[in-house]
RODO-2510 file (C-alpha; in nm, 4 decimals, decimal comma):
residues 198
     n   res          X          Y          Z
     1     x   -17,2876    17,9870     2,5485
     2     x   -17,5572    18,2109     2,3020
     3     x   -17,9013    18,1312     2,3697
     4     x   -18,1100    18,0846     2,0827
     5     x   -18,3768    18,3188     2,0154
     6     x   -18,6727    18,1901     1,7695
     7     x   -18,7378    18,4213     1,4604
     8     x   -19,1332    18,4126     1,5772
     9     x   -19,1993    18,2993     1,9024
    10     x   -19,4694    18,1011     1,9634
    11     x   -19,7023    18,2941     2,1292
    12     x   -19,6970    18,5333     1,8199
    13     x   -19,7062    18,1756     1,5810
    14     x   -20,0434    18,1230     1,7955
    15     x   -20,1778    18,4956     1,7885
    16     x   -20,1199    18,4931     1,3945
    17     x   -20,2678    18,1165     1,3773
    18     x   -20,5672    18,2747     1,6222
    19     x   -20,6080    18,5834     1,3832
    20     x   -20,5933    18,3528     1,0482
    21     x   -20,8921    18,1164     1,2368
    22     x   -21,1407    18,4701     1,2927
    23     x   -21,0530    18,5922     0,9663
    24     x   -21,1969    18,2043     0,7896
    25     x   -21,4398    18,1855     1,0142
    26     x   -21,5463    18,5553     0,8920
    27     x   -21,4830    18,5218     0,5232
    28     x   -21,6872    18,1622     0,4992
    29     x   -21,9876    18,3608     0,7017
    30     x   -22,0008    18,6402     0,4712
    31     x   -21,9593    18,3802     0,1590
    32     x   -22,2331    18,1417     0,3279
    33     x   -22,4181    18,5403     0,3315
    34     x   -22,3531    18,5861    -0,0116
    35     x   -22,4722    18,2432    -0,1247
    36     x   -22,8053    18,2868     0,0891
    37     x   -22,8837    18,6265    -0,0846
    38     x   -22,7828    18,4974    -0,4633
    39     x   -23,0141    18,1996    -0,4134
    40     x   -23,2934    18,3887    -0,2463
    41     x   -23,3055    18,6128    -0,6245
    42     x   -23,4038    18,2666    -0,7689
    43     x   -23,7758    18,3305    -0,4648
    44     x   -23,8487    18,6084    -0,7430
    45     x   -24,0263    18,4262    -0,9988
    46     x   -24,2581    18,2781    -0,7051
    47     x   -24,3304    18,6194    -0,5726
    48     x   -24,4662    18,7499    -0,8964
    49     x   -24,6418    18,4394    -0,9174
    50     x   -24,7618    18,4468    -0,6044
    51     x   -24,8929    18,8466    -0,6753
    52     x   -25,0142    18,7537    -0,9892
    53     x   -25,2339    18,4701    -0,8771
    54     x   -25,3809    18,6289    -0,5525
    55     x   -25,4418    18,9604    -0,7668
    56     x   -25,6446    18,7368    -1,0540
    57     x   -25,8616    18,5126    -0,7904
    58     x   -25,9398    18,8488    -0,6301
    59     x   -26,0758    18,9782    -0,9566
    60     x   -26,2304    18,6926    -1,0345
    61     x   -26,3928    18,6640    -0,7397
    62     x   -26,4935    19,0129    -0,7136
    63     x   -26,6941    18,9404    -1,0932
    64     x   -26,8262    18,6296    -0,9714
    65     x   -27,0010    18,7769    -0,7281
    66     x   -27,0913    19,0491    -0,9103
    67     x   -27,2697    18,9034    -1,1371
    68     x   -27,4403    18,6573    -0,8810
    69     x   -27,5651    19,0196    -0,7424
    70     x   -27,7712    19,0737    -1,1035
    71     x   -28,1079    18,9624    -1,0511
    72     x   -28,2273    18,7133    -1,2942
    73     x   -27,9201    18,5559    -1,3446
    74     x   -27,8459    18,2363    -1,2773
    75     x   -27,5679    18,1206    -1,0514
    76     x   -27,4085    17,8953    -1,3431
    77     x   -27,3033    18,1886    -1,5389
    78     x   -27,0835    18,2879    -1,1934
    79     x   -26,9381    17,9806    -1,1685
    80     x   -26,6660    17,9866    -1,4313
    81     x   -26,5380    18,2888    -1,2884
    82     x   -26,5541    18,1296    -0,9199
    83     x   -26,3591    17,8185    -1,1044
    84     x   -26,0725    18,0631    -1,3026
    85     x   -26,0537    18,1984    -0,9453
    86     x   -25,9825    17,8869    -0,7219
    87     x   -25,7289    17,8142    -1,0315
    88     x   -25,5899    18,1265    -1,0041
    89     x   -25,5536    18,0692    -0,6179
    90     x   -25,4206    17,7534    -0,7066
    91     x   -25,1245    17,9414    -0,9058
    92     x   -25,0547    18,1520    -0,6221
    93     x   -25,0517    17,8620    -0,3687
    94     x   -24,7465    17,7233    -0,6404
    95     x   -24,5757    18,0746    -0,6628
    96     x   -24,5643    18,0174    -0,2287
    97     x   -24,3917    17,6735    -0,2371
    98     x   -24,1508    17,7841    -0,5128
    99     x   -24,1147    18,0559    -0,2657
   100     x   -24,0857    17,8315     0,0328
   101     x   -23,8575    17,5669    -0,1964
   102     x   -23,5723    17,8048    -0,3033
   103     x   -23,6129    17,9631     0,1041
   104     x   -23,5175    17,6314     0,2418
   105     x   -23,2420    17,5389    -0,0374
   106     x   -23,0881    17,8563     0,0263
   107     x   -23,0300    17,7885     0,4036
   108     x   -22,9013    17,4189     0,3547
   109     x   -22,6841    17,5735     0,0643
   110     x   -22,5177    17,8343     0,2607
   111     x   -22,4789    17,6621     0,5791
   112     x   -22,2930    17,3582     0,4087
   113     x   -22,0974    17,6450     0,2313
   114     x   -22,0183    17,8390     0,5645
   115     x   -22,0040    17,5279     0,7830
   116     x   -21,7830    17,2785     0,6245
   117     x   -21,4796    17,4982     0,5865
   118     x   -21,5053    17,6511     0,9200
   119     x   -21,5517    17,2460     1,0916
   120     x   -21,2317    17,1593     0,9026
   121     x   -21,0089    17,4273     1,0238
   122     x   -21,1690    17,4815     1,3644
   123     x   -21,1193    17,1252     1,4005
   124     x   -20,7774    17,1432     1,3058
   125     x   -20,7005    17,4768     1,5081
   126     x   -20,8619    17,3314     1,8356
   127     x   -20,6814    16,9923     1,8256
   128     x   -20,3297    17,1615     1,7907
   129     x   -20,4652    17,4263     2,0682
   130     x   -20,5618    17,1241     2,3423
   131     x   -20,1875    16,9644     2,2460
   132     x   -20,0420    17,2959     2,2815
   133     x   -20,2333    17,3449     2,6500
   134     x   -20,1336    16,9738     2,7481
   135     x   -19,7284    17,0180     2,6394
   136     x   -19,7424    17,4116     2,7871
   137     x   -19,8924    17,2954     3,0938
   138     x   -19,6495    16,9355     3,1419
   139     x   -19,4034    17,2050     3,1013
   140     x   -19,4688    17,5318     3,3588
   141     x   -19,5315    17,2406     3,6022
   142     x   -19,1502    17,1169     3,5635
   143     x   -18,9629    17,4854     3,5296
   144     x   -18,9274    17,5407     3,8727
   145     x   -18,7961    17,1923     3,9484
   146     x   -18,4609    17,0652     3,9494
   147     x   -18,5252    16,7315     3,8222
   148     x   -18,7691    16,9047     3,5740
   149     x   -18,5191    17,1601     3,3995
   150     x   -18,3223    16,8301     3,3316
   151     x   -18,6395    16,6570     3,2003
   152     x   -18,6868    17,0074     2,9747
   153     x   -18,3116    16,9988     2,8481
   154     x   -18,3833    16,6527     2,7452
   155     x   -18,6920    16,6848     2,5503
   156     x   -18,4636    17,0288     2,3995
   157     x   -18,2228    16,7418     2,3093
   158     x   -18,4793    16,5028     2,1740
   159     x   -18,6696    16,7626     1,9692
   160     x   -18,5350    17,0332     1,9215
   161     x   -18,4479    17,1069     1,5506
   162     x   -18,0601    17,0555     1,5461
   163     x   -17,9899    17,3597     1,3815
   164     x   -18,1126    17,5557     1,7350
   165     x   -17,9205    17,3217     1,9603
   166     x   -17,5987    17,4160     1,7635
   167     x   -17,6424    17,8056     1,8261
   168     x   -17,6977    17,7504     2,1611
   169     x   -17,3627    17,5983     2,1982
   170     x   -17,1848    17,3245     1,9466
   171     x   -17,1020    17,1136     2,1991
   172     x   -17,4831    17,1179     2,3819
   173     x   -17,4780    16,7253     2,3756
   174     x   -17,1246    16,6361     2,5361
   175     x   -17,2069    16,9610     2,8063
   176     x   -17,5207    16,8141     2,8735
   177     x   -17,3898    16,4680     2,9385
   178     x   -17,1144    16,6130     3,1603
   179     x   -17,4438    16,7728     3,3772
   180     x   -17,3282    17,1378     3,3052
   181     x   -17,5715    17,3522     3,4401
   182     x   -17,5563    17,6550     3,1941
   183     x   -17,6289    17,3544     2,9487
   184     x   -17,9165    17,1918     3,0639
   185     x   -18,0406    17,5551     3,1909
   186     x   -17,9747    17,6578     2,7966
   187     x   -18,1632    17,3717     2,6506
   188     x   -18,4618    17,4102     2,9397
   189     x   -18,4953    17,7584     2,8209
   190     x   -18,4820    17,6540     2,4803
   191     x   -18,7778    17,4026     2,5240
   192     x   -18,9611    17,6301     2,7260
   193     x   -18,9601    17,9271     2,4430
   194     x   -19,0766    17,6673     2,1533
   195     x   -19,3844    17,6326     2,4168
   196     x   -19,3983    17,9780     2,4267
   197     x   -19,3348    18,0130     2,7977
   198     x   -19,0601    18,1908     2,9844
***
């Protein structure tokens, strides 16, 4: 009786599934990155506004009181430059919240970017890694007993793709029924590998 050997056993099916998981999680960080530094370019605009606006109240406010300094003249002649100022201030104080805006839509951006993708297939990946545990550890507890190598065989028998059961022997069902015990060792084995135990 040849015992079938899988074409990728599954510990190397979980390695590569492990591997593919890091490698999304990476790529979707780096493209949540990417996102967060495209969007921030759009802060640019507010900066300059920002300069621009603190620069102009500062000189503004540097005549104003310069020319409150002359004596003899009165304060009203100041005041348009004190009032260009606070307006000035006022553009600044806009250039910060566009500043501020595009800051905070870039982090919701790239985390729904990054997140989302990496939920989904995390998600996926850990609910067929707690099934895999459950089955893997049903299964090392029944190996090393007799009743449990039959229990194995017949879960082989049950699911088991039929092409496997064949190479292990044609007749796998009829020796199995008979209670050979190169069969239901065969099949146990068989069952056991698809867990990726030994």
């Amino acid at each position: 009786m040849k015992l079938y050997a899988d074409r990728a056993p599954a510990a190397i099916r979980q390695l590569l599934t492990d591997v593919f998981v890091v490698v999304w999680v990476y790529a979707w960080v780096r493209i949540g990155m990417a996102l967060f530094d495209l969007i921030q370019k759009l802060a640019v605009p507010g900066q300059k506004l920002e300069g621009a606006g603190d620069g102009l109240a500062s000189n503004l406010n540097a005549a104003g009181d310069k020319i409150n300094g002359i004596p003899g003249v009165p304060d009203s002649v100041a005041a348009p430059f004190k009032n260009a100022a606070n307006a000035a201030s006022s553009l600044a104080n806009a250039g910060r919240e566009q500043q501020d805006i595009v800051n905070d839509l870039a982090w919701v951006l790239s985390l729904v970017v990054a997140v989302l993708p990496i939920l989904f297939l995390v998600g996926i990946w850990l609910a067929l890694r707690v099934r895999w545990v459950r089955r893997a550890g049903n299964a090392a507890r029944l190996r090393n007993v007799s009743a449990g190598r039959d229990l194995l065989a017949l879960r082989a028998l049950a699911t088991q793709p039929l092409k496997r059961l064949v190479k292990v022997d044609p007749e796998i069902a009829s020796l199995w029924r008979r209670g050979d015990p190169e069969a239901v060792e065969a099949l146990a084995r068989l069952e056991l590998r698809s867990l990726g135990l030994r």
